[in-house]
KOLVEXLO-189009 format. One record per residue (C-alpha): z negated, y negated, x negated. Coordinates in Angstrom, 1 decimal, always signed. Each point is the difference from the previous one (the first is absolute). Layout:
N
(r (Z,Y,X))
...
//
This chain:
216
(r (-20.4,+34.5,-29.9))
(r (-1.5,-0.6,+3.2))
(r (+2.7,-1.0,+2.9))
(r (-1.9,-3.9,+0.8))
(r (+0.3,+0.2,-4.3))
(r (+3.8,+0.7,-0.1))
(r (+0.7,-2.4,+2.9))
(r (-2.1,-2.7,-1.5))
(r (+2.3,+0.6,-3.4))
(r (+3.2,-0.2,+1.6))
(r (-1.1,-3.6,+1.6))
(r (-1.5,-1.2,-3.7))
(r (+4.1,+1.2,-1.3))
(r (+1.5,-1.8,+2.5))
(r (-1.9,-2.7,-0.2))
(r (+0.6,-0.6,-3.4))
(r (+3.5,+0.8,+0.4))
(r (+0.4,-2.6,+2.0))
(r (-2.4,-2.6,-1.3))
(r (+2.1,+0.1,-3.4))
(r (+3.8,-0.4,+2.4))
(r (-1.8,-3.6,+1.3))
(r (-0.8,-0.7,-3.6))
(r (+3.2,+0.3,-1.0))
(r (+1.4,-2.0,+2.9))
(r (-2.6,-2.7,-0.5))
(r (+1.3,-0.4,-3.5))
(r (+3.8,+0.1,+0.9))
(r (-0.6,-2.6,+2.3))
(r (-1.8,-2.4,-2.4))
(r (+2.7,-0.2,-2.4))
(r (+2.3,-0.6,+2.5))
(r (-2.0,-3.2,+1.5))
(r (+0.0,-0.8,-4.1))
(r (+3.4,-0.3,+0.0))
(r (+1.4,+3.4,-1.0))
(r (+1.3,+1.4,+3.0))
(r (+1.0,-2.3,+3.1))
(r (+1.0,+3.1,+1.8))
(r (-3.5,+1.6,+0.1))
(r (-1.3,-3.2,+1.7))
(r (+2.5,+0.3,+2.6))
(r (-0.4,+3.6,+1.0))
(r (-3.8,-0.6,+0.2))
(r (+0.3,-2.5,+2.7))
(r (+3.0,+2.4,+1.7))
(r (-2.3,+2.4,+0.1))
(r (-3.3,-2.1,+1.4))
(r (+2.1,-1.2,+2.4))
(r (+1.5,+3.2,+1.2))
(r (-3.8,+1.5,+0.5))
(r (-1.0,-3.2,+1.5))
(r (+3.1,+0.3,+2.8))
(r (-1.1,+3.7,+0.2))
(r (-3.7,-0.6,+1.2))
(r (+0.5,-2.5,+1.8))
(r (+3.1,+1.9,+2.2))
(r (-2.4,+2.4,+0.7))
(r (-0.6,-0.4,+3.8))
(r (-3.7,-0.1,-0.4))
(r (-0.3,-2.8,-2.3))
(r (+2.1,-1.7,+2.3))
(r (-2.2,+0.3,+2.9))
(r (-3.1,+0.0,-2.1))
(r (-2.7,-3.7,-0.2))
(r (-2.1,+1.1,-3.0))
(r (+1.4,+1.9,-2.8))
(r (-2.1,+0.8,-3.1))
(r (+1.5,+0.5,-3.7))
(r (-0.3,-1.1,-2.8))
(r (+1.3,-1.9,-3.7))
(r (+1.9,+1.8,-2.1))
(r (-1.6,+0.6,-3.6))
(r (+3.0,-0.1,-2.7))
(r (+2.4,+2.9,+0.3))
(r (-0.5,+0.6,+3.4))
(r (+2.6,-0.4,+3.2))
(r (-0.2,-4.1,+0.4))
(r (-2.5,-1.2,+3.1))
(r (-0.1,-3.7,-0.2))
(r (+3.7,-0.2,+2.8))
(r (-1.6,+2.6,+2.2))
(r (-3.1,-2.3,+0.2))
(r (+1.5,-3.2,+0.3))
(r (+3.0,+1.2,+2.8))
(r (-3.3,+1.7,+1.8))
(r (-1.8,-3.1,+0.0))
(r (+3.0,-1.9,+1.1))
(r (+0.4,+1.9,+3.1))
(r (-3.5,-1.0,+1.0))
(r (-1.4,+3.5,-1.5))
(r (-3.5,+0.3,-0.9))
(r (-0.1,+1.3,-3.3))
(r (-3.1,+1.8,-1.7))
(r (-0.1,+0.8,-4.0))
(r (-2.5,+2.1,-1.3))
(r (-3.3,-1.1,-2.2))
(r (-1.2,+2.8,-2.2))
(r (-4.0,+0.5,+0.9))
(r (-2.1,+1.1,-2.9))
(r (-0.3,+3.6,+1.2))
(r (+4.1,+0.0,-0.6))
(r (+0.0,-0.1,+4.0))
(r (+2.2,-2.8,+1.4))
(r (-1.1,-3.1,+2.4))
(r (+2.9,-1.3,+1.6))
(r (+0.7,-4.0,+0.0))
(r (+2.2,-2.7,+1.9))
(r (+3.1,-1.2,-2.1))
(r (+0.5,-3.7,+0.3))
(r (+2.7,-0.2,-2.7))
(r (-2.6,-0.5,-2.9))
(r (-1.5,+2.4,-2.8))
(r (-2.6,+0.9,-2.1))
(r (-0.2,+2.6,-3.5))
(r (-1.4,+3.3,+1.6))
(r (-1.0,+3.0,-1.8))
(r (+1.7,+2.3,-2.0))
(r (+3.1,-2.7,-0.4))
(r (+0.5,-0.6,+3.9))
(r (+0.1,-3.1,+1.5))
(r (-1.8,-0.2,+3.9))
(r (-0.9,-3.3,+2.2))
(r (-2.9,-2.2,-1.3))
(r (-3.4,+1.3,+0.5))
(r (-0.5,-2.7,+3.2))
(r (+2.9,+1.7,+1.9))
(r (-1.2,+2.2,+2.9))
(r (-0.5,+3.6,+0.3))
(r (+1.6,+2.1,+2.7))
(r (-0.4,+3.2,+0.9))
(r (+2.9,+2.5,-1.3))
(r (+0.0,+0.9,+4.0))
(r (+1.9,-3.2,+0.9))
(r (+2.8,+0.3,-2.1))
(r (+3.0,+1.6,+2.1))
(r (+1.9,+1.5,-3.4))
(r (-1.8,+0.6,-3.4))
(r (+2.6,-0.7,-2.9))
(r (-1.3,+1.8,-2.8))
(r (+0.9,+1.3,-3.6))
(r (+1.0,+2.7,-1.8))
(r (+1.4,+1.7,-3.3))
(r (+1.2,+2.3,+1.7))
(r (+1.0,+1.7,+3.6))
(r (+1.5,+2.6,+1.6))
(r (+1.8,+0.9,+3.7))
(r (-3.1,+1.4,+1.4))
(r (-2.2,-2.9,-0.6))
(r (-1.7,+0.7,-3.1))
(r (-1.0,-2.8,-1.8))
(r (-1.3,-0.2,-4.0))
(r (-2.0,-3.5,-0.6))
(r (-1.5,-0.2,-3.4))
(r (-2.9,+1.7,+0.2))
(r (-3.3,-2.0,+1.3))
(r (+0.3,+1.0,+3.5))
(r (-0.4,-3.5,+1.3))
(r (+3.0,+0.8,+2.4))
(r (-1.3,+3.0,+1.4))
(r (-3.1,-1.2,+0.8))
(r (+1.0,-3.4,+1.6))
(r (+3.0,+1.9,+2.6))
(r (-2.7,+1.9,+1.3))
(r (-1.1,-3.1,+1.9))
(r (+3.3,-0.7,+0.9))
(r (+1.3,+0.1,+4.0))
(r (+1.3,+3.7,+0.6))
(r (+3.4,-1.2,+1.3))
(r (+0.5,-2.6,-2.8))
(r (+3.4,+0.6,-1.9))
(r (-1.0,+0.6,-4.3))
(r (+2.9,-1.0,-1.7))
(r (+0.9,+0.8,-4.0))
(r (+2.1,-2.1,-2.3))
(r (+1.4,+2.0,-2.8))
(r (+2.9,-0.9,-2.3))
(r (+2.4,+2.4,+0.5))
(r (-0.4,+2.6,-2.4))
(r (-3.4,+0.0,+1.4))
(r (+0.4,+1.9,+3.1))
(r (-0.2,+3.4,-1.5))
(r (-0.1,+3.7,+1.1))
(r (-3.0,+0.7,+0.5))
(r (-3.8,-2.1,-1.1))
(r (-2.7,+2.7,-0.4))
(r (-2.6,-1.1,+2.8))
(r (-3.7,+0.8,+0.7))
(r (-2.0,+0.1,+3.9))
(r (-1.4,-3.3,-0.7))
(r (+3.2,-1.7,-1.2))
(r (+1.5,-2.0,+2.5))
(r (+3.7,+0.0,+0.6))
(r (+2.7,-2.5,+1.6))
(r (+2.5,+0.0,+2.5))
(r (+2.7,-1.9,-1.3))
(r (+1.6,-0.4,-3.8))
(r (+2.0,-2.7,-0.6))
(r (+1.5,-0.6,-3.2))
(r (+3.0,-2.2,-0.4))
(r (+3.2,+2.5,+0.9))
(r (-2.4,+2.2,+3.1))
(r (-2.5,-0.4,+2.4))
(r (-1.3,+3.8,+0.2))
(r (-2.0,+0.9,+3.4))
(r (-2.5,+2.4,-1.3))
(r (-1.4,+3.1,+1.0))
(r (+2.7,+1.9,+1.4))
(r (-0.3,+3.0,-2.5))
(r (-3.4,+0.6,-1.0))
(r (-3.5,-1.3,+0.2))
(r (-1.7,-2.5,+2.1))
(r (+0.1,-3.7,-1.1))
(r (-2.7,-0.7,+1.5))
(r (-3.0,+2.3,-0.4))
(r (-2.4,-2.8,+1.1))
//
């Protein structure tokens, strides 16, 4: 099998891997708001409010006036306290509109929200674009990460392809959960990695022991 082949295969495993982990955390979590488990409702909102402290701790987010991120889908670390504590300290805050290519626009976040594709949720169609090159620190996510920066996203490349017009010196941030930050994400020349992984027990500086994170 061809090295790009092999490489390709290991991302597909690993993306399944950890597509099905979310799964099951999606369906722990709704029998617990059901009733079943009062417990599982309380850790969730520990640990959103751990990665929340995390990111915005991070001195660049501190000093930063426009941040983009994004919503969480279901299963994924929780975004909605990161955006409202952003936009409470006078933050500009962009979320991300899917394009029809699978590209991303980039829109202002007034505190209201519109279906988007693929199950996302992004600011009403009326809410202006801004060029990715404004925002300070890009909050994106992941399904998985590792110390040096690499990054796995699910596969349409919107990511990659949107960070590329990002500002050179902006700060890419992951949220994982914490079995999330892994050992190593197979990675390809035109993925783009991130500096920082924060899940709710770390915040990881990246790129220490391998790689670039930032092959732009």
């Amino acid at each position: 099998m061809p090295a790009d082949e092999a490489l390709n295969s290991l991302k597909v495993e690993l993306r399944a891997r950890q597509l099905a982990a979310r799964a099951g955390r999606i369906a722990r979590t709704d029998f617990g708001a059901g009733g079943g488990s009062a417990s599982e409702g309380s850790i969730e909102a520990y640990t959103a409010a751990s990665s929340t402290r995390r990111v915005l701790d991070l001195p660049e987010v501190a000093a930063a006036r426009c941040v983009a991120a994004y919503v969480n889908l279901p299963g994924e670390p929780e975004t909605g306290r990161l955006l409202g504590q952003l936009r409470a300290r006078g933050v500009g805050v962009l979320l991300p509109s899917m394009r029809p290519d699978l590209d991303l626009d980039f829109r202002e976040y007034n505190g209201s929200l519109i279906a988007g594709a693929f199950g996302t949720r992004e600011p009403p169609l009326g809410a202006v674009i801004v060029d990715l090159i404004r925002a300070d620190v890009i909050v994106v996510p992941a399904l998985a990460a590792d110390v040096r920066g690499g990054r796995l996203g699910r596969g349409g490349g919107s990511y990659d392809r949107a960070l590329r017009r990002a500002r050179p010196d902006a700060l890419i941030v992951a949220m994982v959960h914490d079995h999330e930050l892994v050992a190593h994400v197979p990675t390809e020349p035109h993925d783009i990695g991130v500096h920082v992984v924060v899940t709710p027990r770390a915040t990881v500086r990246c790129g220490a022991a391998g790689l670039p994170v930032d092959p732009r």
